[in-house]
N, C-alpha and C positions, 0 to 999 in steps of 0.2 A: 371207372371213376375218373372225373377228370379235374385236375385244380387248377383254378385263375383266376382271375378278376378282371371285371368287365372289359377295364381298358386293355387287353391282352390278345381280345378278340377281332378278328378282321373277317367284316362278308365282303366275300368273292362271289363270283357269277359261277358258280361250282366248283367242281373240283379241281376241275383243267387249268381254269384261269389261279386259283393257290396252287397248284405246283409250277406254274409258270412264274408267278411271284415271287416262289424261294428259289427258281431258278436264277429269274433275275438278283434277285437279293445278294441269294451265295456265290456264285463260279462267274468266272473271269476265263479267259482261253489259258488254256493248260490244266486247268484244274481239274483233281481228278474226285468222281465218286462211288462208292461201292453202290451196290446196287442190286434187289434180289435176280437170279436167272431162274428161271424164265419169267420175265413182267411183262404189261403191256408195253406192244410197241408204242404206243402215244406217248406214255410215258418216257421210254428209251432216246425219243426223240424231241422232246420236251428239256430233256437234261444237258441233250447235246447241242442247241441253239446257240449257248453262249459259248460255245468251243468247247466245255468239259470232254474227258475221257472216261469211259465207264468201266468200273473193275466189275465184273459179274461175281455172285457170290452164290453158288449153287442150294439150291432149296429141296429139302425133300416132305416129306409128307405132315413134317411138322410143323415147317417153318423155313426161316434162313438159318444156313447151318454155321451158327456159330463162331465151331472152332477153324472153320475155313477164312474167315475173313482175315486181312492181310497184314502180317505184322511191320512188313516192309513199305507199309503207304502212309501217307497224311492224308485221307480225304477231306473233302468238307464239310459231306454229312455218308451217312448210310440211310437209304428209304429201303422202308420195311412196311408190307401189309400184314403186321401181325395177327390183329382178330381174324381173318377169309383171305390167305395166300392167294393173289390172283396169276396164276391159272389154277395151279393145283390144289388150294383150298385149305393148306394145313393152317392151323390154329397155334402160335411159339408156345412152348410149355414156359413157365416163370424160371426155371433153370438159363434156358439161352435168353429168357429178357435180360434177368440179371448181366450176363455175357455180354448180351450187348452193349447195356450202360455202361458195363466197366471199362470195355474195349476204345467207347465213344470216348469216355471220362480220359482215357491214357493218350488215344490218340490228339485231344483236344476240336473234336469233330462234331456238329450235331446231328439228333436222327429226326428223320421225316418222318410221321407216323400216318398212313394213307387208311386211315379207319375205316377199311373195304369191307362194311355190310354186317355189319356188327350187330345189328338190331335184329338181326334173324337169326335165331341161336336156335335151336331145335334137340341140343343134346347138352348135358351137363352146366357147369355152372356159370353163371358171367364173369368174363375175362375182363380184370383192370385194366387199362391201356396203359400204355409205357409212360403217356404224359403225367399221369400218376403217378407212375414212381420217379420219376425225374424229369420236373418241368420246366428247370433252363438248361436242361439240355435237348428237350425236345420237342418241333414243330410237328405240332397233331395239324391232321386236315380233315374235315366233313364235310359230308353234300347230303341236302335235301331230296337229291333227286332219282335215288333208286329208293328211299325210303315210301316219297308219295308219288311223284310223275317229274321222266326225264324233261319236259318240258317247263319246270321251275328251279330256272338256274338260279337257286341258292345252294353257297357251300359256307363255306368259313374256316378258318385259319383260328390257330391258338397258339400264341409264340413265345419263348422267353423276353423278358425285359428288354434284355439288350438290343432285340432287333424290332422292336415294336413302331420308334418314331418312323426308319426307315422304309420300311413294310408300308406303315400310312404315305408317306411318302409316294412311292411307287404307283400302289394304288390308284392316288389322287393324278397323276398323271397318266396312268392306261387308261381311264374310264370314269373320272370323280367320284360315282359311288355306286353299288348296286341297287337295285329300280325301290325305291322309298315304297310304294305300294304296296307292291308284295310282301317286303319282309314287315310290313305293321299288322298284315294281312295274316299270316304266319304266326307270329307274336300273338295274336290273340288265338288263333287256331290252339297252337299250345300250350295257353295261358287255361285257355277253358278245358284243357285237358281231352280233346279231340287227337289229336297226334297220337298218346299214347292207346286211346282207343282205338284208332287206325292201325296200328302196331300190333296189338294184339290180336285184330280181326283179321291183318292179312297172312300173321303166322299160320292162323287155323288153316288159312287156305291153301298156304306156299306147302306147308308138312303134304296137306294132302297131296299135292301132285309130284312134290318129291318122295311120298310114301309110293304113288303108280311107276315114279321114272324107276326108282330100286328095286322096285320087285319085278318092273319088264324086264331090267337088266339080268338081272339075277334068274328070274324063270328064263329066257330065251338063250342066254349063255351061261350057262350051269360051269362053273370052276374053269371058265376059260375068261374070265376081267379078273380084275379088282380097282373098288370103288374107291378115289379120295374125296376129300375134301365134302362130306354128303354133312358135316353136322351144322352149317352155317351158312347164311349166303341164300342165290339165287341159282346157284348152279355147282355142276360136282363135276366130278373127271375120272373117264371110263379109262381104264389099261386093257390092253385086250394082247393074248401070247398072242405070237406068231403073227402078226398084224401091223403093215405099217399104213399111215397114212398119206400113202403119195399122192404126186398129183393126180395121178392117173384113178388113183380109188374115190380120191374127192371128187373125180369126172364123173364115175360110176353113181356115187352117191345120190349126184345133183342131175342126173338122167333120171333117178329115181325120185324126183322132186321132194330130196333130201341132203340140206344144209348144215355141216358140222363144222366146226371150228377147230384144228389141230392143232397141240401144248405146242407142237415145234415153231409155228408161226412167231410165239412170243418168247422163243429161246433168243439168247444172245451168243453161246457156245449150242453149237447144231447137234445133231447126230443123240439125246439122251433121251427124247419123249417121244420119237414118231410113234409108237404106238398108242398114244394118248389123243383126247377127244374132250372137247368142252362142252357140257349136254347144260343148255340151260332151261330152268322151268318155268320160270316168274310169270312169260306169257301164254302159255299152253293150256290148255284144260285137260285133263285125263286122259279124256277118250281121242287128241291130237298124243297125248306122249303116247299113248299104246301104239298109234297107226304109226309112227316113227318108229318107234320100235323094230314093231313087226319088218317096216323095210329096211331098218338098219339090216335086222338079221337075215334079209334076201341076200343083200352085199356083201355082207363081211364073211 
């Protein structure tokens, strides 16, 4: 659930360009901001343009974990992908949201809320965003473009009051507006209720092939992973014992005309996920995740 009013709303050219926008907006050189670990590098690097400092706030299978975040900091904001942690997929329970808004509310900081994939829910019930329960304190962001195709850069921003004229501002000097076309284009698309039927149609599909990735997982390595992040999203994250993913096994992999993604890549504190693996589904058809599989389990 999200509350605003229209004039509240900023489209961006996706997601990239609104986090580059509260970049500019908020941090100044020195400025420091919590930040979940391990996040996309894009991200990490996106924050740091304007000189910020990034405090890492370690995440586990839930979320960002809460009671780690720093009592000794001001940040500016904390960015959190609550609904699909990205890399590892947990979902925050309303316990640490709570935590979080308190923490923001004490420190005088706001939170970026990066609504990573939230339309694909696949397990229990729909998760409020943070903008809901506290939305001057917090910058939600969306993108169109995992939802129907990366090639329609539409996102959008939802900000508190305060920073709204600004933001336009900004804006209208990176780019004046994003392409009139598409988003009228868009607007009807979801007016006539096409989106949500696209939504619906391609959960049926996503479950299926994330029902084939967890069960090749699970048949081909019997009690040697465990699976996070499988209830939402586009993609999940293999733990595998005894396993790490170095360079030299990524070489092996990709001898084997097989391309994995490893959590450690998007660590900012090293050494806590090399045995993790970003398996994504969205583009595969079944009988490509089986064959992946199967060579995973040549290699590993």
């Amino acid at each position: 659930m999200i509350r605003c009013y229209p004039e509240q709303l900023v489209i961006t050219s996706g997601a990239t360009q609104a986090l580059s926008l509260v970049a500019k907006l908020l941090l100044t050189k020195g400025d420091e901001v919590c930040i979940e670990d391990p996040v996309t590098h894009e991200i990490q690097t996106i924050f740091q343009q304007p000189g910020a400092s990034l405090y890492p706030v370690p995440v586990d299978e839930f979320g960002i974990m809460t009671d780690m975040l720093p009592s000794n900091k001001n940040p500016k904001f904390i960015f959190v992908t609550p609904s699909h942690q990205f890399p590892l997929g947990g979902t925050l329970p309303i316990q640490r949201r709570i935590q979080l808004i308190h923490y923001a509310r004490e420190a005088g900081a706001y939170i970026v809320e990066d609504d990573y994939d939230s339309e694909f829910r696949y397990a229990g019930p729909p998760v409020s965003s943070l903008q809901g329960l506290e939305p001057e304190r917090v910058i939600y962001i969306g993108t169109f473009s995992k939802i129907l195709s990366p090639a329609l850069r539409i996102g959008y921003l939802i900000l508190p009051q305060d920073l709204i004229h600004r933001c336009r501002e900004l804006k209208w000097f990176h780019d004046l507006h994003s392409p009139t076309l598409e988003q009228l284009t868009l607007a009807m698309f979801i007016k006539e209720g096409h989106l949500e039927q696209h939504i619906r149609k391609m959960k049926r599909v996503y479950r299926k092939r994330r029902e084939t990735l967890i069960h090749c997982l699970n048949d081909s390595f019997p009690k040697k992973l465990k699976i996070f992040g499988d209830s939402t999203g586009l993609h999940l994250v293999a733990a595998f014992d005894n396993v790490q993913f170095s360079d030299s096994m990524l070489h092996k992999l990709e001898e084997s005309h097989l391309r994995v993604y490893p959590v450690e890549k998007h660590a900012i504190n090293k050494g806590r996920h090399r045995n993790k693996i970003i398996l994504g589904y969205s583009n595969l058809s079944p009988d490509e995740i089986k064959e992946g599989i199967r060579r995973l389990t040549i290699c590993v």
